[in-house]
VMD Tcl script that builds the backbone (N, CA, C; Angstrom):
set m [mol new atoms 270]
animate dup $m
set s [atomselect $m all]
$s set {name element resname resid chain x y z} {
  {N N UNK 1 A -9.937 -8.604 -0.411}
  {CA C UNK 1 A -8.837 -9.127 -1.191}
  {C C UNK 1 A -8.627 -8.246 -2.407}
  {N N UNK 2 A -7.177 -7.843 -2.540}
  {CA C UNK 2 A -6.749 -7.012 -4.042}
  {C C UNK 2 A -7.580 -7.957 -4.974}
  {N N UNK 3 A -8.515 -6.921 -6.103}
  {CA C UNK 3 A -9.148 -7.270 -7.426}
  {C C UNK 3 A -7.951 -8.303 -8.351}
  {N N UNK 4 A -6.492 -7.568 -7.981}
  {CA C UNK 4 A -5.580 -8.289 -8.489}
  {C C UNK 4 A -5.803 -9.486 -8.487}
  {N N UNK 5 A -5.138 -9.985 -7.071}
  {CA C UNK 5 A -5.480 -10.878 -7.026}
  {C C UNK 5 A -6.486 -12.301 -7.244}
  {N N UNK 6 A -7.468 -11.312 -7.016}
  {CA C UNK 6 A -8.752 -12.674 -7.166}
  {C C UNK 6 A -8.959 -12.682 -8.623}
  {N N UNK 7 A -8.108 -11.699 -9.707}
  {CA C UNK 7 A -8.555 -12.067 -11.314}
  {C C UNK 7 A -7.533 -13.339 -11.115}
  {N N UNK 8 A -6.626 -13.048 -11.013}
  {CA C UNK 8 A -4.917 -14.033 -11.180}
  {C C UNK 8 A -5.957 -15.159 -10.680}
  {N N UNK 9 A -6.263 -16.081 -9.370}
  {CA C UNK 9 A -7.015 -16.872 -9.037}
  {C C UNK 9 A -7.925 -17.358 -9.837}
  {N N UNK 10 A -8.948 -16.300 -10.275}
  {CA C UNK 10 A -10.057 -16.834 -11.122}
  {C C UNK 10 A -9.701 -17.263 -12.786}
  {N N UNK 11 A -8.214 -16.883 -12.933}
  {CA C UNK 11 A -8.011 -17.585 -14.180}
  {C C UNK 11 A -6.977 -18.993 -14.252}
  {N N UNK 12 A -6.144 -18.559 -13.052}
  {CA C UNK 12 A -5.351 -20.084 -13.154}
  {C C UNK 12 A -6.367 -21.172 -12.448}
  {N N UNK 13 A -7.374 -20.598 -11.524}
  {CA C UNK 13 A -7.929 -22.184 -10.639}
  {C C UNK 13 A -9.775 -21.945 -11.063}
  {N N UNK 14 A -9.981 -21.348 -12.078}
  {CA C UNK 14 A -11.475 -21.343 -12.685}
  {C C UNK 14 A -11.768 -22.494 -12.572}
  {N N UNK 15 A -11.199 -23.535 -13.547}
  {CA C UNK 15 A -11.413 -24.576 -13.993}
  {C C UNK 15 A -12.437 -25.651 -12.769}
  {N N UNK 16 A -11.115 -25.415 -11.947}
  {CA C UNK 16 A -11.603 -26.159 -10.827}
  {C C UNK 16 A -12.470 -25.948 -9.719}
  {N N UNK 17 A -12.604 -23.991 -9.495}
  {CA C UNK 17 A -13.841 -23.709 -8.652}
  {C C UNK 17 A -14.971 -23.348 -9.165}
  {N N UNK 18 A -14.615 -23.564 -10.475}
  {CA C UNK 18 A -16.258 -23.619 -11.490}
  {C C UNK 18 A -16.557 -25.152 -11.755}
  {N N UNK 19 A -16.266 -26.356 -11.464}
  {CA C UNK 19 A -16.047 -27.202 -11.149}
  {C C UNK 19 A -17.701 -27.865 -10.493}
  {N N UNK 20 A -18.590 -28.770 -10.909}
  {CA C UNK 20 A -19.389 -28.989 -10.136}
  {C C UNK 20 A -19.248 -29.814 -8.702}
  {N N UNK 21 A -18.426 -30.607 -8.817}
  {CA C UNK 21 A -18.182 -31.608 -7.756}
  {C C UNK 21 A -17.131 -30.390 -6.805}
  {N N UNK 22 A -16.394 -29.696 -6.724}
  {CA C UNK 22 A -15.793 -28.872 -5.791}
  {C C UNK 22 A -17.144 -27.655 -5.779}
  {N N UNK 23 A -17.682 -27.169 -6.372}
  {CA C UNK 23 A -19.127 -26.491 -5.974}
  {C C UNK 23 A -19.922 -27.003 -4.685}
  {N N UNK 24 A -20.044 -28.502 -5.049}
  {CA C UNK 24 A -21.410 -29.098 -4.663}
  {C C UNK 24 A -20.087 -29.196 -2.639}
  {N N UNK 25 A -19.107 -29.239 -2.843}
  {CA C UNK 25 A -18.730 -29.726 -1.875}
  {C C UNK 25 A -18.269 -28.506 -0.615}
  {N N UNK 26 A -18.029 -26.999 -1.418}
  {CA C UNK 26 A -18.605 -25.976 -0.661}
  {C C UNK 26 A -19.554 -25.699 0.018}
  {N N UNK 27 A -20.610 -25.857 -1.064}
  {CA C UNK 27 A -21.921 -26.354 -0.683}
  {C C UNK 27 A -22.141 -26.801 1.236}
  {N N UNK 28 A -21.751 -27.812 0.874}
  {CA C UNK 28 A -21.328 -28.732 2.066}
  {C C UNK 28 A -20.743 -28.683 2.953}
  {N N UNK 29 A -20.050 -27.251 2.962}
  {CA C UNK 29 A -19.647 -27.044 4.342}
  {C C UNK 29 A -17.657 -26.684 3.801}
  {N N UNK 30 A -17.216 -27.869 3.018}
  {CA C UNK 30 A -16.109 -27.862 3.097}
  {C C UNK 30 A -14.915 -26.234 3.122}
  {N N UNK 31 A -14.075 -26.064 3.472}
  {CA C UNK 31 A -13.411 -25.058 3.184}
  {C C UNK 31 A -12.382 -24.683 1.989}
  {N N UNK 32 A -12.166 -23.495 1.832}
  {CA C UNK 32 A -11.286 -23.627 0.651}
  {C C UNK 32 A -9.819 -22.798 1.089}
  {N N UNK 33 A -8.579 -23.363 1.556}
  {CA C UNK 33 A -7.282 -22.998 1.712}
  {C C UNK 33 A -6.304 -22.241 0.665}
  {N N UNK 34 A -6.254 -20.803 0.521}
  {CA C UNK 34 A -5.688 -20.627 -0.390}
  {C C UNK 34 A -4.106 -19.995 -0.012}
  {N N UNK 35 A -2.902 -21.253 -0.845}
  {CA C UNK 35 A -1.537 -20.372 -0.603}
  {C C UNK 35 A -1.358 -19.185 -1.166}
  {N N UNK 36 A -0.388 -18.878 0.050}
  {CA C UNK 36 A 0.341 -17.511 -0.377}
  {C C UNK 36 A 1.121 -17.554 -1.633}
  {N N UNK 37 A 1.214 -16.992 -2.017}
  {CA C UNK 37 A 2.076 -16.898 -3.744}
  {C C UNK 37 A 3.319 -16.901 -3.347}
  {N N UNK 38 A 4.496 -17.675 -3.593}
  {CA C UNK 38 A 6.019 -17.793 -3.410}
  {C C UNK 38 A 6.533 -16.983 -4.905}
  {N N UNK 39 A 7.202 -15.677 -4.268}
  {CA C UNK 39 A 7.583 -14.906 -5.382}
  {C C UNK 39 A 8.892 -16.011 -5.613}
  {N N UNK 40 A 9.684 -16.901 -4.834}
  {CA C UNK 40 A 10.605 -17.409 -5.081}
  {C C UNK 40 A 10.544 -18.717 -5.599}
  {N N UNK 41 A 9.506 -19.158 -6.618}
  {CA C UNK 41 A 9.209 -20.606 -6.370}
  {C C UNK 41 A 9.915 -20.794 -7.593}
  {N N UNK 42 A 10.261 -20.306 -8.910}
  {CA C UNK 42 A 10.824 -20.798 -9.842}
  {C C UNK 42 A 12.735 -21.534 -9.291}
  {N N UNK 43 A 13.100 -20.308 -8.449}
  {CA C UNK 43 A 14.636 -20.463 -8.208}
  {C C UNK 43 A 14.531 -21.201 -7.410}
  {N N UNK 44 A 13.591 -22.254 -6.632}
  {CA C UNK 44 A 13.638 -23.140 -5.201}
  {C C UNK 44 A 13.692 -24.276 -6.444}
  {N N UNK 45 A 12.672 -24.230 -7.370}
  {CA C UNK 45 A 12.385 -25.334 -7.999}
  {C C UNK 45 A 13.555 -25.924 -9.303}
  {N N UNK 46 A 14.205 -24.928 -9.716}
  {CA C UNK 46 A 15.791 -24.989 -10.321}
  {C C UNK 46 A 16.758 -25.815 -9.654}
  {N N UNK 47 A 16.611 -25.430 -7.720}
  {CA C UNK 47 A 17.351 -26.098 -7.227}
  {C C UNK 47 A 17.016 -27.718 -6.807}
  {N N UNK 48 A 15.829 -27.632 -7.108}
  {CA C UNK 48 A 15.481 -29.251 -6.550}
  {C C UNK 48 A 15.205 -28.947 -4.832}
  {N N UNK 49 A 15.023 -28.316 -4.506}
  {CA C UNK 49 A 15.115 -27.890 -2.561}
  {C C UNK 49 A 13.814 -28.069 -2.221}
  {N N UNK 50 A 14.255 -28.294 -0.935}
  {CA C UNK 50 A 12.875 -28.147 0.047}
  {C C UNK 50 A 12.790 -26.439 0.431}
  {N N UNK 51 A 11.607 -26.379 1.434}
  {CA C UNK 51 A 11.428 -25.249 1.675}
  {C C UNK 51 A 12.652 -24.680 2.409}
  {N N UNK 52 A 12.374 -25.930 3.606}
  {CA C UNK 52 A 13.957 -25.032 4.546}
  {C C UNK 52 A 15.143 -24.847 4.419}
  {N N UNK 53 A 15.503 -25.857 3.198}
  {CA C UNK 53 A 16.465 -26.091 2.543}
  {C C UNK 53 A 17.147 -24.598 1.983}
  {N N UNK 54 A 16.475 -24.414 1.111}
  {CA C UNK 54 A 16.212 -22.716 0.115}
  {C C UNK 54 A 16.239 -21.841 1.154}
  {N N UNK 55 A 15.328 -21.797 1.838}
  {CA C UNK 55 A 15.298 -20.569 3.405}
  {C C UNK 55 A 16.883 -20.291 3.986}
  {N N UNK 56 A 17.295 -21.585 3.992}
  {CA C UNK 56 A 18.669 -21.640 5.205}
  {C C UNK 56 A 19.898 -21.580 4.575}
  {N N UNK 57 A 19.766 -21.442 3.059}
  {CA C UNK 57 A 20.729 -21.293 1.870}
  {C C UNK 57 A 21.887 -23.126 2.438}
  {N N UNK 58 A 21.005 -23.794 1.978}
  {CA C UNK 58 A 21.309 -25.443 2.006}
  {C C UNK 58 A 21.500 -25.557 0.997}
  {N N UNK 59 A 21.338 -24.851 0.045}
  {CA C UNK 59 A 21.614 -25.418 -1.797}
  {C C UNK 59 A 22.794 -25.293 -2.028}
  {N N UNK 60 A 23.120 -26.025 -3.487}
  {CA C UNK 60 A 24.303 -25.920 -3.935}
  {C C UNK 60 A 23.607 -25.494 -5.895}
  {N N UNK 61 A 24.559 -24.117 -5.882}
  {CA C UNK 61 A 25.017 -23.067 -4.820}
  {C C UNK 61 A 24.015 -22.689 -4.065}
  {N N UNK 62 A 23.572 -21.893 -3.197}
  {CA C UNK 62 A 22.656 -21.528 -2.239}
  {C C UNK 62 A 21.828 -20.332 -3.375}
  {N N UNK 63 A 20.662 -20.168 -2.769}
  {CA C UNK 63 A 19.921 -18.900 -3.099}
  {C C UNK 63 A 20.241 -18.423 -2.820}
  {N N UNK 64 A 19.969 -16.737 -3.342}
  {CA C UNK 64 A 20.432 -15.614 -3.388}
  {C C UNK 64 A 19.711 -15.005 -2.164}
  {N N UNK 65 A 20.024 -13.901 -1.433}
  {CA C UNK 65 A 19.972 -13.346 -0.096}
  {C C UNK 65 A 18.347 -12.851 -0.276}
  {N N UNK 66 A 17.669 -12.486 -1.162}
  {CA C UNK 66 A 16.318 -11.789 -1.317}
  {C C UNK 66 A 15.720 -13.165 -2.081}
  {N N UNK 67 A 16.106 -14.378 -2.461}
  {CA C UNK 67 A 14.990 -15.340 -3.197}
  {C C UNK 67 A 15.084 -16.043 -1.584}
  {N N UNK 68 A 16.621 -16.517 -0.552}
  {CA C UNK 68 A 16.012 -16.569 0.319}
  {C C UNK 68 A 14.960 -15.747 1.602}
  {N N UNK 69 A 15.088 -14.674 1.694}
  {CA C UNK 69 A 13.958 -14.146 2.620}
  {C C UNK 69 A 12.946 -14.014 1.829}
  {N N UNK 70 A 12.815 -14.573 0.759}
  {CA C UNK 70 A 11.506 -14.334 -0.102}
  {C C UNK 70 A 10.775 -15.433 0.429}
  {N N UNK 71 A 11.442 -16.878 0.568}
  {CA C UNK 71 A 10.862 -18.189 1.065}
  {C C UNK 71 A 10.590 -18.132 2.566}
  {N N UNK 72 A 11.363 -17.684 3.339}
  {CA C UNK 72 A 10.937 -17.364 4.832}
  {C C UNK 72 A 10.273 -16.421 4.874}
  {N N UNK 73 A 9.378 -15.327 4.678}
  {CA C UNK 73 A 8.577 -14.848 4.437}
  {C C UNK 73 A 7.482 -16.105 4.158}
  {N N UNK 74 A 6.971 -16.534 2.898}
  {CA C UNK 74 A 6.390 -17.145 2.525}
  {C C UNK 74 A 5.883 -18.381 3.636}
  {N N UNK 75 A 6.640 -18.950 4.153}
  {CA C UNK 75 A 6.969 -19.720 5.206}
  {C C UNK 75 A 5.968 -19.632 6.308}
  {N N UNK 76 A 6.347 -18.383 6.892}
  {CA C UNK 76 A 5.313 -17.615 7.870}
  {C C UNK 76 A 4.475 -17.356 7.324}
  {N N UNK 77 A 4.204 -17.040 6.332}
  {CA C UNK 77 A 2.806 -16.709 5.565}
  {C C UNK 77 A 1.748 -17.860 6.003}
  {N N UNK 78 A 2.534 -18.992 5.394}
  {CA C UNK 78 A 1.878 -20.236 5.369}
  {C C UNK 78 A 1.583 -20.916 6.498}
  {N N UNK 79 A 2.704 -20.862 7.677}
  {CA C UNK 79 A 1.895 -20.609 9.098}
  {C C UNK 79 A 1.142 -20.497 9.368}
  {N N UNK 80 A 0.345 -19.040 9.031}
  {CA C UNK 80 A -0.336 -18.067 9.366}
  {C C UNK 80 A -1.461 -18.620 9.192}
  {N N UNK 81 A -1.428 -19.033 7.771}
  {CA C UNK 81 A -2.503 -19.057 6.734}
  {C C UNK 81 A -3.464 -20.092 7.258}
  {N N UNK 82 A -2.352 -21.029 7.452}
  {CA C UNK 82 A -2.977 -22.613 7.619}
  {C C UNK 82 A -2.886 -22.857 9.262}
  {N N UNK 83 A -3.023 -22.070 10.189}
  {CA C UNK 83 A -3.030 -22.147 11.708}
  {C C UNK 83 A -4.123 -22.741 12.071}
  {N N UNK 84 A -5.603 -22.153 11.602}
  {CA C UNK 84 A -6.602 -22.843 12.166}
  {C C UNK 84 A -7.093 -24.147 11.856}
  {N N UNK 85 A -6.282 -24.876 10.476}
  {CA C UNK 85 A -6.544 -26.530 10.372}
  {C C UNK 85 A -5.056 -27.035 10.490}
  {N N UNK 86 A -4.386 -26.659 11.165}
  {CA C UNK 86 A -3.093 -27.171 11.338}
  {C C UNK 86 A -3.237 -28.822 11.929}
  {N N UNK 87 A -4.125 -28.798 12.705}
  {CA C UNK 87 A -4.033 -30.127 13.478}
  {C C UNK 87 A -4.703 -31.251 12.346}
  {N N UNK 88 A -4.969 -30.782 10.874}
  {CA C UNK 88 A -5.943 -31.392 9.887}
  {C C UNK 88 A -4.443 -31.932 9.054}
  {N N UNK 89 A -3.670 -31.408 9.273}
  {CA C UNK 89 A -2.067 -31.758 8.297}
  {C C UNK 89 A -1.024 -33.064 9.317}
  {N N UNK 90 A -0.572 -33.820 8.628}
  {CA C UNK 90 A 0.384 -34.840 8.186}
  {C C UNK 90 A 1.317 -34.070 8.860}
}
mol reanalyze $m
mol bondsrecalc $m
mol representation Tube
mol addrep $m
C-alpha cells in the first residue's frame, strides 16, 4: 500500500485502530474493510444523492461528466473491494 496512503489512514482513523476494544477484536479474528476514497464525495453530498443517483447524472442539476465517472469508478472499486464478504451485507 502507497506510504501515502496508510499516513492519510493512520491520522483520520488512529483514534479508532489504536482503540483497545477494536484491537482486542482483531485480535480475534475479526477483519478490517477499508473504502476506496470517493474523489467525488463532497459534490454527491451537496447534492443530497445516492450513489447511482450521482453515477447516472439523476441530480438536479446533474454532476459534472468527471465527478460522475469519478463515482462509477468508485462504485466498482467498492465491488471489488467488498466481493469476498458480500454475502455478509444487507
Amino acid at each position: 500500500m502507497d506510504d501515502t496512503i496508510q499516513a492519510a489512514r493512520g491520522q483520520a482513523f488512529g483514534p479508532v485502530t489504536r482503540n483497545r476494544v477494536f484491537r482486542d477484536q482483531m485480535t480475534a479474528g475479526a477483519i478490517c474493510l477499508w473504502m476506496p476514497r470517493l474523489h467525488a464525495a463532497s459534490a454527491v453530498e451537496l447534492k443530497r444523492a445516492g450513489f447511482a443517483e450521482a453515477r447516472d447524472g439523476k441530480t438536479t442539476p446533474p454532476l459534472g461528466l468527471f465527478d460522475r465517472a469519478r463515482v462509477k469508478l468508485w462504485l466498482e472499486a467498492m465491488a471489488r473491494q467488498f466481493q469476498g464478504v458480500r454475502t455478509w451485507m444487507p
